[in-house]
N, C-alpha and C positions, 0 to 999 in steps of 0.2 A: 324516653331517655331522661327527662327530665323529673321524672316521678319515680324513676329507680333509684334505690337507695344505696343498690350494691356499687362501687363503684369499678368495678372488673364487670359488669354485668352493664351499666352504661357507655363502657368503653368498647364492650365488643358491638351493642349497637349502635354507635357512632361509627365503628369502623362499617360495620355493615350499610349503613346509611352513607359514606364515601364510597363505598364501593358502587353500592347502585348508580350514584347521580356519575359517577365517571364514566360507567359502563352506556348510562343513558346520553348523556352528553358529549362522548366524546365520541372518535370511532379509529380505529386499527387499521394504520399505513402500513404496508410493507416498506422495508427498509434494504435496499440492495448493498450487497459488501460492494466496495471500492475496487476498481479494479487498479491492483498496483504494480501488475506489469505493462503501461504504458504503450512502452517501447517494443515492437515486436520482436527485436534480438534477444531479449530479457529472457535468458530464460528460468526455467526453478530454479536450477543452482544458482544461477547467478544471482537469481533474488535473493538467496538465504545467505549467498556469501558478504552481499551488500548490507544485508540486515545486522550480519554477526560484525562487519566493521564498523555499522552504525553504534551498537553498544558496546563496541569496544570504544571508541569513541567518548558516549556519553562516562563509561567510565573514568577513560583518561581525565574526563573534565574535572570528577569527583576528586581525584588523585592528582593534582600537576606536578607535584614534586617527587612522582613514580616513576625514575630513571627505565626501569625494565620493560614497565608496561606502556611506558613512551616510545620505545625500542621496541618491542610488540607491533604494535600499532603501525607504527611507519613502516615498518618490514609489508606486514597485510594488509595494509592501504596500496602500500603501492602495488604488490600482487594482484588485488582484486583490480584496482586501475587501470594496468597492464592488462587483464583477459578480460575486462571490459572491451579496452580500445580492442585485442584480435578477437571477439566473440562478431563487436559489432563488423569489422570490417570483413569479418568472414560471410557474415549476413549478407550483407549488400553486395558482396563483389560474387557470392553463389546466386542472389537475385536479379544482379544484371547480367549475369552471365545465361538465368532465363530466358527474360525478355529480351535479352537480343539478338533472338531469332526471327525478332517482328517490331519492324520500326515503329508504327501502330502501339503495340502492346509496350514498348521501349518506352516510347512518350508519355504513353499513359501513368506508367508507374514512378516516371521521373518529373509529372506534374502531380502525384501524390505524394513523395517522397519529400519535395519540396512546397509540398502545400499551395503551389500554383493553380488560379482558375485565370479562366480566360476571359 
């Protein structure tokens, strides 16, 4: 590299020369995506509708003195809010309404739900 004169021609063997010792040095982690429905009542839509408040949102912030899309925003906040609170409470009250067919099974899932060990 050093006795090259070209200098496009030292540069690709520099790059080739990082490439190696990365390749030799280092080594390849998989990387798991995130799981960002958490919550088991989450469901798609609901994720994508949370998403789309979030950047309406970020928007709002760019804009504060956006009368309309202040008004936007607060109308479909509170919408998505609202079928938050009955997505989830549909969840849980269709879940115990499972489990309580089996005091057993009842317990169990209401020492999960609440994150209880014994």
């Amino acid at each position: 590299m050093l006795e090259c004169e070209d200098v496009d021609g030292a540069f690709v063997q520099f790059v080739e020369i990082l490439k190696n010792a990365v390749n030799q040095f280092t080594k390849e982690v998989p990387v798991r995506a995130r799981n960002k429905n958490h919550k088991e009542w989450v469901t798609e839509e609901l994720g994508r509708l949370i998403q789309s408040k979030n950047e309406m949102y970020r928007r709002l912030k760019k804009d504060l003195h956006n009368g309309t899309l202040e008004n936007e925003y607060a109308h479909f906040r509170n919408r998505v809010v609202n079928l938050i609170e009955t997505t989830k409470n549909n969840y849980y009250r269709s879940r115990f309404e499972e489990q309580n067919k089996s005091p057993e099974a009842l317990w169990r899932w209401l020492g999960e739900v609440t994150n209880s060990k014994k």
